[in-house]
Residue frames relative to the residue before (quaternion, step in Angstrom):
aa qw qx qy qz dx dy dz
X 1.0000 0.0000 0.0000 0.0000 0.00 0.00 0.00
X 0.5830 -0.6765 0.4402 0.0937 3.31 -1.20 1.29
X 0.0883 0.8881 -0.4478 -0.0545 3.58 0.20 0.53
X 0.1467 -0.8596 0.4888 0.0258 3.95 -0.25 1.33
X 0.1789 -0.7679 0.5980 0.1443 3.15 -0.96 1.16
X 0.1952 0.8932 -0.4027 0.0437 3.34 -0.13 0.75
X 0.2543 -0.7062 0.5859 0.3054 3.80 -1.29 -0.71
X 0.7069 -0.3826 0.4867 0.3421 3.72 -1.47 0.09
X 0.4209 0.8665 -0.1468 0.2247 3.89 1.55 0.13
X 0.4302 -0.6886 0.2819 0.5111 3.53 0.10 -0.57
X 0.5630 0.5370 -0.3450 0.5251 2.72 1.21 -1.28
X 0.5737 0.7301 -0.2509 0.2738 3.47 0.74 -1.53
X 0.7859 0.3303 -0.0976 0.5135 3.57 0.57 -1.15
X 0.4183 0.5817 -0.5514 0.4273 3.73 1.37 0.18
X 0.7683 0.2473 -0.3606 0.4675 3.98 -0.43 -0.50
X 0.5638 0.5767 -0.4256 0.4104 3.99 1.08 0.54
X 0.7183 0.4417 -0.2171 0.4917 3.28 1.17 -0.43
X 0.2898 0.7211 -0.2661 0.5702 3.30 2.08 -1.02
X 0.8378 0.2730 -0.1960 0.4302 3.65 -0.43 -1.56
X 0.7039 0.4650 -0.3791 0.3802 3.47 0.78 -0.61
X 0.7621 0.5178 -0.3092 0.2356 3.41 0.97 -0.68
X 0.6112 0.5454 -0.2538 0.5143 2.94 2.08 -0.45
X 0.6084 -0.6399 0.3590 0.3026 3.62 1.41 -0.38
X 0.4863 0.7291 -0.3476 0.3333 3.03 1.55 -0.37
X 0.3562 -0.7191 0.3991 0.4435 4.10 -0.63 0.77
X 0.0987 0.7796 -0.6179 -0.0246 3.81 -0.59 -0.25
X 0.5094 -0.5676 0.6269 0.1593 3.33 -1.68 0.84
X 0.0209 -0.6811 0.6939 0.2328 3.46 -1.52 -0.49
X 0.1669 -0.7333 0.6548 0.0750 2.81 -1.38 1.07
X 0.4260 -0.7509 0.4382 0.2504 4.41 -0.58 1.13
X 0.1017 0.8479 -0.5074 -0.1147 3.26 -1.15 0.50
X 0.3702 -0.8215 0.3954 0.1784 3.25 0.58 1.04
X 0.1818 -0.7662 0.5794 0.2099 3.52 -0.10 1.09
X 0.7357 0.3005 -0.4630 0.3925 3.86 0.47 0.17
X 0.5979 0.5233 -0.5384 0.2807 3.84 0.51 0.19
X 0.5584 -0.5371 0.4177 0.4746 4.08 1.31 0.01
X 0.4925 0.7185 -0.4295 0.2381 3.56 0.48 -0.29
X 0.4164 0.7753 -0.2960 0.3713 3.34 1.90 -0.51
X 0.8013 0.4428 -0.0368 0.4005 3.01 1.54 -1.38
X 0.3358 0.8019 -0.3849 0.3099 3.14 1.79 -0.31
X 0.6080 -0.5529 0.4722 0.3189 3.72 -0.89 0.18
X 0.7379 0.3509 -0.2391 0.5245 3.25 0.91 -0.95
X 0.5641 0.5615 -0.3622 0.4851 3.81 0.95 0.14
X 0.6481 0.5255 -0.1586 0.5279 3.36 1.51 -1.14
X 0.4594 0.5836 -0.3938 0.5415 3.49 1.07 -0.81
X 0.7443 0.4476 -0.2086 0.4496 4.23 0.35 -1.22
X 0.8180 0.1725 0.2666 0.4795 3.08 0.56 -1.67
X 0.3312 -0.8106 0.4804 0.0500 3.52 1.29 1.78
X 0.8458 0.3266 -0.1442 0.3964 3.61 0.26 -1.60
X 0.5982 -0.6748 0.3302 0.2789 3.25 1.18 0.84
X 0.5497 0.6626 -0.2355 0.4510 3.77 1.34 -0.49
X 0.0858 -0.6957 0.6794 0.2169 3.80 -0.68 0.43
X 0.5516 -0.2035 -0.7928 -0.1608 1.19 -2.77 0.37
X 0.2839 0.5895 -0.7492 -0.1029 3.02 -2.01 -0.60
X 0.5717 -0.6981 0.4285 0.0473 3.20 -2.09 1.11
X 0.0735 -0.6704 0.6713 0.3074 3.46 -0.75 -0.24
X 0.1409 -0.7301 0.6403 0.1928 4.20 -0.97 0.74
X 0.1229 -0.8125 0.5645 0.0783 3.88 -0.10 1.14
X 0.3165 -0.8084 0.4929 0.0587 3.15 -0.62 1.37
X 0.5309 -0.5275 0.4651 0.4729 4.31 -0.57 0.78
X 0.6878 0.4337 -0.3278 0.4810 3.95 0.72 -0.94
X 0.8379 -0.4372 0.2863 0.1575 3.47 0.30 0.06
X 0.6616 0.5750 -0.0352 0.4800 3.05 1.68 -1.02
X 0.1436 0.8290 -0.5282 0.1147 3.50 -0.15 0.69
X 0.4295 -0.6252 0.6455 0.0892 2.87 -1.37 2.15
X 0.4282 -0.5937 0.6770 0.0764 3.10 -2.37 0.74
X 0.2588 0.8297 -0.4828 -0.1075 3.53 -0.81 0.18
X 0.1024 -0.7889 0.5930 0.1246 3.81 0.00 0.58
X 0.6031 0.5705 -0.4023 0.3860 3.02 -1.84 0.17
X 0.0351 -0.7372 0.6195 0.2673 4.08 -0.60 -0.21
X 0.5341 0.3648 -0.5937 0.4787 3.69 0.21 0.32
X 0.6008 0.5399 -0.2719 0.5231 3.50 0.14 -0.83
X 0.5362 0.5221 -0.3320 0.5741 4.02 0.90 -0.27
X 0.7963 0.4896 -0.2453 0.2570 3.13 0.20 -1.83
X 0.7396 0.4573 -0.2202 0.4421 2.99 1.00 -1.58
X 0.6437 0.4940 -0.4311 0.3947 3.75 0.86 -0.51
X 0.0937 0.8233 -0.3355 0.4482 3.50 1.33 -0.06
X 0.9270 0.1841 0.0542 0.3221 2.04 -1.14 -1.96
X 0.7238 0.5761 -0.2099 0.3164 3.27 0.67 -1.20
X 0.5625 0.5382 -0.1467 0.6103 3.36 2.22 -0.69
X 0.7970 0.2238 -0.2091 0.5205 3.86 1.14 -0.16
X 0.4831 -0.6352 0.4419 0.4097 3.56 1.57 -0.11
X 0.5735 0.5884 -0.3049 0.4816 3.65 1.11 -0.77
X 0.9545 -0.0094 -0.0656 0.2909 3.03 -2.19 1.29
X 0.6328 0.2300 -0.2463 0.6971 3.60 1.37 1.61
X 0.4511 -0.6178 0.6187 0.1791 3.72 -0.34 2.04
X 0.6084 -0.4510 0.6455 0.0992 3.74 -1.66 1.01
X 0.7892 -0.0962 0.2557 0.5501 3.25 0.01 -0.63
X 0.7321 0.4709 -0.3460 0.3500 4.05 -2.18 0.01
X 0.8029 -0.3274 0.2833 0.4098 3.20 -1.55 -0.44
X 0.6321 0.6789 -0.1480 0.3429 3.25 0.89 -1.22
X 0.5585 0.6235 -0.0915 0.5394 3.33 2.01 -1.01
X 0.8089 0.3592 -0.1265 0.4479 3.12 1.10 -1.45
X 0.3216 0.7038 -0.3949 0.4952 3.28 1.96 -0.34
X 0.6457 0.6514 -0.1923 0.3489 3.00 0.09 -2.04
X 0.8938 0.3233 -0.0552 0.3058 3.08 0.24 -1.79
X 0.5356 0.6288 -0.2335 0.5131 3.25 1.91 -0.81
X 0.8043 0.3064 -0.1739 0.4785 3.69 0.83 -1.30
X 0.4051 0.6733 -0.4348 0.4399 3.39 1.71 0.81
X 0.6859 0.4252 -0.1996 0.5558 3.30 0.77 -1.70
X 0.4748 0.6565 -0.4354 0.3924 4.22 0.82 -0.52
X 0.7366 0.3505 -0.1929 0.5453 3.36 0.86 -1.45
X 0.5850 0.5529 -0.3995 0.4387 4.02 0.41 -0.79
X 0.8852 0.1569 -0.0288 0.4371 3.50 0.35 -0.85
X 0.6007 0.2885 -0.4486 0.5956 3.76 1.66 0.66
X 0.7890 0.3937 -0.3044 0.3604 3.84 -0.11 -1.40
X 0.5590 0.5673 -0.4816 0.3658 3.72 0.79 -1.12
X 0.9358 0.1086 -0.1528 0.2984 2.80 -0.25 -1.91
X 0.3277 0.6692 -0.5679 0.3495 4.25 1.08 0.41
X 0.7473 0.5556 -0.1563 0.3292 3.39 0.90 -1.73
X 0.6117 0.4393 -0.3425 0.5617 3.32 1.51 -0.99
X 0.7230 0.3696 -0.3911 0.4332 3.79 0.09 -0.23
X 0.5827 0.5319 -0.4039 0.4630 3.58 0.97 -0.20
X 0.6268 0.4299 -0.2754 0.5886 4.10 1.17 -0.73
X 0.7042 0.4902 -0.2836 0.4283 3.63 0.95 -0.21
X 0.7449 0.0913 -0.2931 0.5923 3.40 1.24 -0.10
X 0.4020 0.5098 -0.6852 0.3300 3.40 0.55 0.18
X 0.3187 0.9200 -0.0610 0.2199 3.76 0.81 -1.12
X 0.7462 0.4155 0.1149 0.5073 2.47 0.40 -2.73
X 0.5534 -0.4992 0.5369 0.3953 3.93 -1.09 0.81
X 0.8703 0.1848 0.0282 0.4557 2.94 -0.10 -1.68
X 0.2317 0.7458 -0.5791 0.2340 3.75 0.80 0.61
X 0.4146 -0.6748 0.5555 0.2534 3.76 -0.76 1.90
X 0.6285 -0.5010 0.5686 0.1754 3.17 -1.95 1.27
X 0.7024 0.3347 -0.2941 0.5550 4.03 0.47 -0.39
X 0.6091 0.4296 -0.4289 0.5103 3.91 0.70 0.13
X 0.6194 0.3799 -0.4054 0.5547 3.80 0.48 -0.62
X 0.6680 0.5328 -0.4439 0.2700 3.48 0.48 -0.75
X 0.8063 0.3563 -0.2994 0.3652 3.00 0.97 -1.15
X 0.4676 0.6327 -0.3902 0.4782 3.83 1.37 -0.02
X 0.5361 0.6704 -0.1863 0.4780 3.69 1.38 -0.53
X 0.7878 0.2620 -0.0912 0.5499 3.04 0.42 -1.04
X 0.4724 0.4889 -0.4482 0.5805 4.03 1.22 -0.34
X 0.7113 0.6276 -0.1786 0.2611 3.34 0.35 -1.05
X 0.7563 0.0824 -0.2636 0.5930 3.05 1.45 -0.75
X 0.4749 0.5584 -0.5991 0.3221 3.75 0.65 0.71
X 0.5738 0.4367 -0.4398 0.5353 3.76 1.44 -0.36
X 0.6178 0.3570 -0.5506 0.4332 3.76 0.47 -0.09
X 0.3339 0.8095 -0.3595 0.3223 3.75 0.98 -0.62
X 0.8089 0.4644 0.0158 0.3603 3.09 0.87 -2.10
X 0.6962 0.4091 -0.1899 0.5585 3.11 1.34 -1.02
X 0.5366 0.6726 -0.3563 0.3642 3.72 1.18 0.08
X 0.5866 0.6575 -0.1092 0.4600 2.59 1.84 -1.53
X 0.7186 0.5575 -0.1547 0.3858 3.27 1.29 -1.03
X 0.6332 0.5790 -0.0600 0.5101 2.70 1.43 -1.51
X 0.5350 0.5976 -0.3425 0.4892 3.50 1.23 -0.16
X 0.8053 0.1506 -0.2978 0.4900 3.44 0.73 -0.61
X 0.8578 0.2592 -0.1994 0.3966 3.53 0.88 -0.20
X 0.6328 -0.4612 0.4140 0.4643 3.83 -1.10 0.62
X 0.8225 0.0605 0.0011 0.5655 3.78 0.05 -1.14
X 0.7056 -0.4283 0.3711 0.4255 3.43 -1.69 0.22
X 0.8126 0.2037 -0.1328 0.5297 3.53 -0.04 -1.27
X 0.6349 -0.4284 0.2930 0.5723 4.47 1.55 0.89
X 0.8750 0.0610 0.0367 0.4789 3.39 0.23 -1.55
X 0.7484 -0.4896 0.2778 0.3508 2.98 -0.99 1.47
X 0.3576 0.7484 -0.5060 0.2364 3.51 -0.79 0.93
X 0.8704 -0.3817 0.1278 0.2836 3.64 -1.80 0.27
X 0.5284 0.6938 -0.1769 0.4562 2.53 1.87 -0.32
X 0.4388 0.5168 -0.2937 0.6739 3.67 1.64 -1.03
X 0.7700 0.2310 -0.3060 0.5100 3.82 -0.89 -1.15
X 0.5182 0.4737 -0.5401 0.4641 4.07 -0.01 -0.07
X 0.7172 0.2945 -0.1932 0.6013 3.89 0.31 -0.91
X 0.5795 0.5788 -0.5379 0.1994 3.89 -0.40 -0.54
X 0.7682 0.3800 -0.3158 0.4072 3.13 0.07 -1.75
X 0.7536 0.3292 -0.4468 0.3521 3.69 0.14 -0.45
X 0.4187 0.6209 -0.4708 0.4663 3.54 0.79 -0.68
X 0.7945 0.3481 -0.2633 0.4222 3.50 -0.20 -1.47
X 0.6434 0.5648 -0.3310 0.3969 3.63 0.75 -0.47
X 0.8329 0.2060 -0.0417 0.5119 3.46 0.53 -1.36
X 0.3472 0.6819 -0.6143 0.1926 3.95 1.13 0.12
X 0.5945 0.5759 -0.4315 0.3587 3.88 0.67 -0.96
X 0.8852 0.3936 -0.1621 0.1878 2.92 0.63 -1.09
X 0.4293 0.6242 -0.2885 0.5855 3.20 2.32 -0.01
X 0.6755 0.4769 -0.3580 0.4336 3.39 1.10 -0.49
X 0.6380 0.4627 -0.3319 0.5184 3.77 1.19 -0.97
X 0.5933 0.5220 -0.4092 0.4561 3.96 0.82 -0.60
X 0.7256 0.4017 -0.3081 0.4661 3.74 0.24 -1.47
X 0.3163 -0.7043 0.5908 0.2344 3.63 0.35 -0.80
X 0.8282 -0.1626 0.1716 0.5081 3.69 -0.93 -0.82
X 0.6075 0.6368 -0.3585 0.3113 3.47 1.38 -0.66
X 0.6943 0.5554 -0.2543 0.3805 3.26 1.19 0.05
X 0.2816 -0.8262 0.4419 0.2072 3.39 1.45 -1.02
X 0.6728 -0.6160 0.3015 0.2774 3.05 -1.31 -0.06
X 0.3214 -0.8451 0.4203 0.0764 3.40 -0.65 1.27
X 0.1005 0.8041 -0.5837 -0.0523 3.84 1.09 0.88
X 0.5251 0.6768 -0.4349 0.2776 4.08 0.77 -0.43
X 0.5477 0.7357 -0.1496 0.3693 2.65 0.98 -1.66
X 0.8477 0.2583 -0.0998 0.4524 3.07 -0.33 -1.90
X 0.6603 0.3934 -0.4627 0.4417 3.86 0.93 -0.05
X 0.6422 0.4110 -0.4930 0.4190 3.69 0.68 -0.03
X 0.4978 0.6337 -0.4696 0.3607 3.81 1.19 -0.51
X 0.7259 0.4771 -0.2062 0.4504 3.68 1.08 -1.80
X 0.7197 0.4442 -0.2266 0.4831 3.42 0.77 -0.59
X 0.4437 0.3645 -0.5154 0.6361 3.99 1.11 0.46
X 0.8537 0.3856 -0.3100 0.1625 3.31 -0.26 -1.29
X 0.5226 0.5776 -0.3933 0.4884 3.21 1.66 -0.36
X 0.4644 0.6345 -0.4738 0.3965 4.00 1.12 0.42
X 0.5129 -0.6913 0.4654 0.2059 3.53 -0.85 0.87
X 0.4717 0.6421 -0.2727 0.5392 3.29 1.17 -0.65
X 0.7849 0.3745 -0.0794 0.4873 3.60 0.31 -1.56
X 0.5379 0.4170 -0.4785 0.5547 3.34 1.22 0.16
X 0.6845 0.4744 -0.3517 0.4275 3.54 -0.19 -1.48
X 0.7467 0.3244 -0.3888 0.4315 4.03 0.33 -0.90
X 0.6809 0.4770 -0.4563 0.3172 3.55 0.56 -0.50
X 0.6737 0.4570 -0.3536 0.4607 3.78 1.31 -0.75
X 0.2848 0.8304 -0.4295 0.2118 3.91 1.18 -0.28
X 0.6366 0.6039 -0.1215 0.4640 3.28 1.00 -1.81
X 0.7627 0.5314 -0.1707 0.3267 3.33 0.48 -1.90
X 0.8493 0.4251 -0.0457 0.3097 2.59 0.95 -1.59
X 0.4488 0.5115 -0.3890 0.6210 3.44 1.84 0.61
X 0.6413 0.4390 -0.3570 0.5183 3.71 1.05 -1.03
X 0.4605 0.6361 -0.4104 0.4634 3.90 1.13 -0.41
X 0.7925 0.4233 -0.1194 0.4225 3.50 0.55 -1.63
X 0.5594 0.4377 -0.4565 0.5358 3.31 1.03 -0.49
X 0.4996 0.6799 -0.3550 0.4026 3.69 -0.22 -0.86
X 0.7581 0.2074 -0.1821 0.5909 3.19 -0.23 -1.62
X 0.5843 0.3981 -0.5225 0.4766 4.34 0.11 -0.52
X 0.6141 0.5959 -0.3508 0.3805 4.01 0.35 -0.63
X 0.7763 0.3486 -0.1040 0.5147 3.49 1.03 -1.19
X 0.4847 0.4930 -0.3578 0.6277 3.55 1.54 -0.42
X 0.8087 0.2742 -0.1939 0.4828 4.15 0.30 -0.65
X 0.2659 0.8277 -0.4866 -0.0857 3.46 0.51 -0.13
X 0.3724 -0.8417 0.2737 0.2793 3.61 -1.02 1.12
C-alpha cells in the first residue's frame, strides 16, 4: 500500500492523479504547508527538503521505500507499473526531457508568479519578470503542442508533470503577459482533453475531499 503525503496543491496532486491513473491503492496522509508540520522531524525523516508530496511504498515483506519530490514520484510510478513512460527509445527521452522542462521551468516560474501577482505589495518588475518567463514557457509548450496530442505523443508523466500548474495559472499568464503571448489554441486542447480524464478528476479532488471532511468533522466537534 501506497502511502501519500500530500496537500490540495499542484505540485501536490501530481502523485494523486499518477496513482489513480495507474490503479495503484494508496492512502493519503495531509500536510498542511501552513501549520509547520513540514518541518517536523518525522516529516523530514521522508521528505529532507521539507516540501510535499512524498510517499512511503509499504511492501507485504516489510520494507518500505521513500520518495520525495513529484517528478521523482512520477517516474517511480511509473517505473513500478510499466505505465505512462516508454521502457526504453525516443519516446522515453521525450517523456523524460519534457518532464524535467516542467520540474525545473513551469512549477517553480508559476509558483512565484501566483505568489506575487497575489502579494499586496508584490513589486511591478518581479511579476514582470515571472510574466514574461512565464509566457515564453507557455510559448514553448504551444509550440509543442502544435505538432503533437501529448508532450512525449502518448499520453504520459510528462502531461500530469505540466497540467496542474498550467491548468491553474494559464488565466493568469495570459492577463499578466498581455498580447505578448497570443493565442494558445494547443494548449487549451491538451488542458480540456487531460481534464476530461477520469483519473485526473478523482486525483485532483482526493486532497480536497479529506481536507473537505476534516473541516466539516472540526465544525461538527468543535473544541
Amino acid at each position: 500500500m501506497i502511502e501519500l503525503l500530500t496537500w490540495a496543491t499542484p505540485n501536490g496532486t501530481k502523485p494523486s492523479i499518477m496513482l489513480e491513473e495507474v490503479n495503484l491503492p494508496y492512502t493519503i496522509r495531509l500536510i498542511n504547508p501552513g501549520s509547520g508540520e513540514q518541518r517536523m522531524p518525522a516529516f523530514l525523516a521522508v521528505s529532507p527538503n521539507n516540501k510535499i508530496p512524498a510517499i512511503l511504498d509499504h511492501a507485504d515483506s516489510g520494507e518500505t521505500r521513500t520518495i520525495f519530490e513529484s517528478g521523482a514520484i512520477l517516474i517511480y510510478l511509473a517505473e513500478k507499473t510499466g505505465q505512462l513512460l516508454a521502457q526504453s527509445g525516443p519516446r522515453r527521452d521525450q517523456a523524460m526531457s519534457w518532464l524535467f522542462w516542467s520540474m525545473t521551468g513551469v512549477g517553480p516560474t508559476f509558483g512565484q508568479l501566483l505568489h506575487f501577482v497575489s502579494s499586496v505589495d508584490g513589486p511591478p518588475a518581479v511579476i514582470q519578470r515571472f510574466a514574461d518567463e512565464a509566457a515564453r514557457l507557455m510559448q514553448v509548450l504551444e509550440k509543442r503542442l502544435e505538432d503533437v496530442q501529448f508532450l512525449a505523443q502518448d499520453y504520459s508523466i510528462a502531461d500530469i508533470g505540466a497540467f496542474t500548474w498550467v491548468k491553474l495559472t494559464l488565466a493568469t499568464v495570459k492577463r499578466t503577459a498581455g498580447e505578448s503571448l497570443g493565442e494558445t489554441p494547443g494548449v487549451d486542447r491538451w488542458l480540456e482533453t487531460i481534464a476530461s480524464r477520469t483519473a485526473v478528476q478523482r486525483g485532483l479532488r482526493a486532497p480536497k475531499l479529506i481536507i473537505g471532511r476534516n473541516k466539516e468533522s472540526t465544525s461538527s466537534h468543535p473544541s
